[in-house]
PyMOL commands that place a pseudoatom at each C-alpha (Angstrom):
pseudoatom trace, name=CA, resn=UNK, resi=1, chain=A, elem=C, hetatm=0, pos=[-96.725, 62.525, -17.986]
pseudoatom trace, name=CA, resn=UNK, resi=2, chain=A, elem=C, hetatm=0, pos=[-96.138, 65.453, -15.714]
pseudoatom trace, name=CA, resn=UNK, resi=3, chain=A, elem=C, hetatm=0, pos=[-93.147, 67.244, -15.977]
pseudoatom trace, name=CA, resn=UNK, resi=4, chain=A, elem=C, hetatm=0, pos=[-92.930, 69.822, -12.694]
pseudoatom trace, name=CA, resn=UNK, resi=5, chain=A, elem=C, hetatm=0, pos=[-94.468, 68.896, -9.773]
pseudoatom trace, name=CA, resn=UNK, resi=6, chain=A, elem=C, hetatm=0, pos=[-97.623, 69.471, -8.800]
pseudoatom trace, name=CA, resn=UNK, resi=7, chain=A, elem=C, hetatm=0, pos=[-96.756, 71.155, -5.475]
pseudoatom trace, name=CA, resn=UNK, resi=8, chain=A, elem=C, hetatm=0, pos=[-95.146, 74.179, -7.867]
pseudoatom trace, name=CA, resn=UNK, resi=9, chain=A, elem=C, hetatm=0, pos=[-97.046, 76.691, -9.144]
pseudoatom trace, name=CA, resn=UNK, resi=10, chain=A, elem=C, hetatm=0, pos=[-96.154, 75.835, -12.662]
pseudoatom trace, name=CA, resn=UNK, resi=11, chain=A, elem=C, hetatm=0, pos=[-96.820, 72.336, -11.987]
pseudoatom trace, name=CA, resn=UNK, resi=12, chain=A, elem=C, hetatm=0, pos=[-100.249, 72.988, -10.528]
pseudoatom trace, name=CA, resn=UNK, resi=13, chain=A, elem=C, hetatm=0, pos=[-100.686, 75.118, -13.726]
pseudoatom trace, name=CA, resn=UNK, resi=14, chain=A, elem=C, hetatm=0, pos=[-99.682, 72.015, -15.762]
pseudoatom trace, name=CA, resn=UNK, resi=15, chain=A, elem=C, hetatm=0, pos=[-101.904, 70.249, -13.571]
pseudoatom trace, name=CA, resn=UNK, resi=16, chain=A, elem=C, hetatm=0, pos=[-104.796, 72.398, -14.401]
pseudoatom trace, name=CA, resn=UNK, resi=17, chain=A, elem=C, hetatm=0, pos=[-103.937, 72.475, -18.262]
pseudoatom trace, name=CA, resn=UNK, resi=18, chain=A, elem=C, hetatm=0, pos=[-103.755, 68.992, -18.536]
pseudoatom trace, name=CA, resn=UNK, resi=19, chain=A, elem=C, hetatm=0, pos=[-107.516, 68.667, -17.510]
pseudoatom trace, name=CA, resn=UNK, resi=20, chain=A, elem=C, hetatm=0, pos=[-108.955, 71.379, -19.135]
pseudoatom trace, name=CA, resn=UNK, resi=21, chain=A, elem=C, hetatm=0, pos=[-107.586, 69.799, -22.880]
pseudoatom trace, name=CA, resn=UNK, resi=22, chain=A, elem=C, hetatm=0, pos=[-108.658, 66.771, -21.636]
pseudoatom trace, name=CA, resn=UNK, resi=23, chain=A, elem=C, hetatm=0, pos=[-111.748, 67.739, -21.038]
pseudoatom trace, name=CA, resn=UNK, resi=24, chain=A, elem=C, hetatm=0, pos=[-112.415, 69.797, -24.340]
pseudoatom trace, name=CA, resn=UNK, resi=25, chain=A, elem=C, hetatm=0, pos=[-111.105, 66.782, -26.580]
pseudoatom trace, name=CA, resn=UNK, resi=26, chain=A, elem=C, hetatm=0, pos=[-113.235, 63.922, -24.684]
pseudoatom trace, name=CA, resn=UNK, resi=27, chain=A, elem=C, hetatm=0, pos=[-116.752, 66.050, -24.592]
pseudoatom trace, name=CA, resn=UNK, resi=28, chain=A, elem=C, hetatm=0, pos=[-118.921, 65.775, -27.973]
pseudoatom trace, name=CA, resn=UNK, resi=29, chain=A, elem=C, hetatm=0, pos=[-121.211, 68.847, -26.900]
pseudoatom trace, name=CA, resn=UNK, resi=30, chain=A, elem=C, hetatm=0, pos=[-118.804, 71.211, -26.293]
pseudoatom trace, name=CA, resn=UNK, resi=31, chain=A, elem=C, hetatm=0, pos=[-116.852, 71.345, -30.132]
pseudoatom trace, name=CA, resn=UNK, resi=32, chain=A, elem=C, hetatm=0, pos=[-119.778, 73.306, -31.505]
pseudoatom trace, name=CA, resn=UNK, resi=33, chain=A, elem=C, hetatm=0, pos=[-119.531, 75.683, -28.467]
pseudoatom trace, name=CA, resn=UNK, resi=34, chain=A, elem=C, hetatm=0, pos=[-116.045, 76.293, -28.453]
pseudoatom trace, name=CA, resn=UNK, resi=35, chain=A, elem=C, hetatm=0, pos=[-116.579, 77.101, -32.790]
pseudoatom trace, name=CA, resn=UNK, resi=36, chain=A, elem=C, hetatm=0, pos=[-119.959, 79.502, -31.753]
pseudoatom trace, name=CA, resn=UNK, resi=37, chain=A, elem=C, hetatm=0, pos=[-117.351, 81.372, -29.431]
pseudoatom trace, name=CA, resn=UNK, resi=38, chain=A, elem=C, hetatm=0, pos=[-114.786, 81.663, -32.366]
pseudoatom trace, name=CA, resn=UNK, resi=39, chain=A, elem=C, hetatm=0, pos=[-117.070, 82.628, -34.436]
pseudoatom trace, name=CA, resn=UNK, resi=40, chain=A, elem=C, hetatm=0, pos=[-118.875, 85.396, -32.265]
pseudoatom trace, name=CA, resn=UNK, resi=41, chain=A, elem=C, hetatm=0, pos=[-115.122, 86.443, -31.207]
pseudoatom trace, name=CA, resn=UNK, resi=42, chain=A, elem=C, hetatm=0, pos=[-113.721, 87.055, -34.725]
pseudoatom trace, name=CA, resn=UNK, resi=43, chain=A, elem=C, hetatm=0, pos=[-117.392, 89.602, -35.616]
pseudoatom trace, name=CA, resn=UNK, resi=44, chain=A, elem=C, hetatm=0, pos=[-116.415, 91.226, -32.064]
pseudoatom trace, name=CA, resn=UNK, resi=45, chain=A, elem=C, hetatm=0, pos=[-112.381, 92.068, -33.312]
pseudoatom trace, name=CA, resn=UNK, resi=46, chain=A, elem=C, hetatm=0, pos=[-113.930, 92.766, -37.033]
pseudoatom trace, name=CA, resn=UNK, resi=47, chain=A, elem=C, hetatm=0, pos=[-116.409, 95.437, -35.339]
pseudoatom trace, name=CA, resn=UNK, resi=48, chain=A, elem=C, hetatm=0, pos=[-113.593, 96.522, -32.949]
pseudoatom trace, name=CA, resn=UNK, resi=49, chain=A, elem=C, hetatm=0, pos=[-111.496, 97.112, -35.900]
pseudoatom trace, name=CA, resn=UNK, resi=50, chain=A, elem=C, hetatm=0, pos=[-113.852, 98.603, -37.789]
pseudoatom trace, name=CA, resn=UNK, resi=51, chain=A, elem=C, hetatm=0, pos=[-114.762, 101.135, -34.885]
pseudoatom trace, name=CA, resn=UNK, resi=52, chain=A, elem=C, hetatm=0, pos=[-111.145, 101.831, -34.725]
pseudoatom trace, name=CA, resn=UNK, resi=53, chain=A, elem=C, hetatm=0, pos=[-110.376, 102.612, -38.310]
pseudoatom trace, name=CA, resn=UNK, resi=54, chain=A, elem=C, hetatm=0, pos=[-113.660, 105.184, -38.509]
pseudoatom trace, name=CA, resn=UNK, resi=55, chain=A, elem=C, hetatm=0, pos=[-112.143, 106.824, -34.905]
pseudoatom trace, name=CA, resn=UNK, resi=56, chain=A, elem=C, hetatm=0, pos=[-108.808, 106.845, -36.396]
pseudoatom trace, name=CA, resn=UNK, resi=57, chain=A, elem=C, hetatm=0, pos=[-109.539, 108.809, -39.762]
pseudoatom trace, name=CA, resn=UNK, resi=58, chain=A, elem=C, hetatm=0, pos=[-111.856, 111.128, -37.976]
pseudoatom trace, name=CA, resn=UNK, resi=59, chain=A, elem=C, hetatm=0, pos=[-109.007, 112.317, -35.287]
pseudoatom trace, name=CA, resn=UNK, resi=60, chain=A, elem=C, hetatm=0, pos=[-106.629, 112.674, -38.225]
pseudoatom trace, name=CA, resn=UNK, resi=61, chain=A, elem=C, hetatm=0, pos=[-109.108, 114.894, -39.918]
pseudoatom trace, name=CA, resn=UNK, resi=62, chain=A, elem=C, hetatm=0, pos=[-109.695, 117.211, -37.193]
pseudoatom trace, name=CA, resn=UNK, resi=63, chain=A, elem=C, hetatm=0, pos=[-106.252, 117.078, -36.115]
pseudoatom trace, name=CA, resn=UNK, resi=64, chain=A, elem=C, hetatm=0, pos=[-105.194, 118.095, -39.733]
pseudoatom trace, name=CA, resn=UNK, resi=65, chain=A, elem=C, hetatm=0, pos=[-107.929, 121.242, -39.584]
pseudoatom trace, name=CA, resn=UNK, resi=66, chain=A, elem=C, hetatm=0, pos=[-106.928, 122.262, -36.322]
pseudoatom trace, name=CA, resn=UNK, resi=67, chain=A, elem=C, hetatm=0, pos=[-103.205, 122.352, -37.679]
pseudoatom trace, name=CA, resn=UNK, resi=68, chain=A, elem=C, hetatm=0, pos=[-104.153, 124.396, -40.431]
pseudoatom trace, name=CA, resn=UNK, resi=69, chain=A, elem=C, hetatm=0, pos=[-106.248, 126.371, -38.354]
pseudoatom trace, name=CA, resn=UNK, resi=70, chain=A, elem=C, hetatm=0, pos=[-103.204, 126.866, -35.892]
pseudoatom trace, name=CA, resn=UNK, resi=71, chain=A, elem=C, hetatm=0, pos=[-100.814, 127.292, -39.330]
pseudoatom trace, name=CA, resn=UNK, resi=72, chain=A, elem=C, hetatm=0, pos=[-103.444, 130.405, -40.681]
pseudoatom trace, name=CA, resn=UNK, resi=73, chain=A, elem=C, hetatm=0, pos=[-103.453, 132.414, -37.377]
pseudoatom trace, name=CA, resn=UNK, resi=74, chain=A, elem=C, hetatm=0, pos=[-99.879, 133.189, -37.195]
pseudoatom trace, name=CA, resn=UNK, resi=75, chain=A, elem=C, hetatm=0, pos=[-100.269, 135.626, -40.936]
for i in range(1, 75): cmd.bond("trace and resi %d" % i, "trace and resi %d" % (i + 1))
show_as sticks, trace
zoom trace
């Protein structure tokens, strides 16, 4: 059931969709694939996270001793 045409862009999109789900849901090998790539994506955004956080408090810290160090020279 197609609901633009398939001479549209979103209709070609649709088009395109369509084929890709139906070839994910009627292919047996490619469900433990599709969880390996979950699975490797979700350690990626953990480490990515992680990264950030450790980047994050280390800029706060310097930018905290810089503004005390900028505070200080002005006595």
């Amino acid at each position: 059931m197609m609901r633009f045409s398939p001479a549209t862009p979103l209709g070609f999109l649709e088009l395109m969709l369509r084929e890709h789900i139906h070839r994910a849901r009627t292919s047996d090998s490619r469900g433990a694939s599709a969880v390996e790539w979950v699975v490797i994506s979700a350690i990626i955004v953990a480490i990515a996270i992680a990264v950030g956080l450790i980047l994050q408090g280390a800029l706060e810290d310097k930018a905290n001793e810089i503004d005390d160090q900028i505070g200080g020279a002005g006595t």
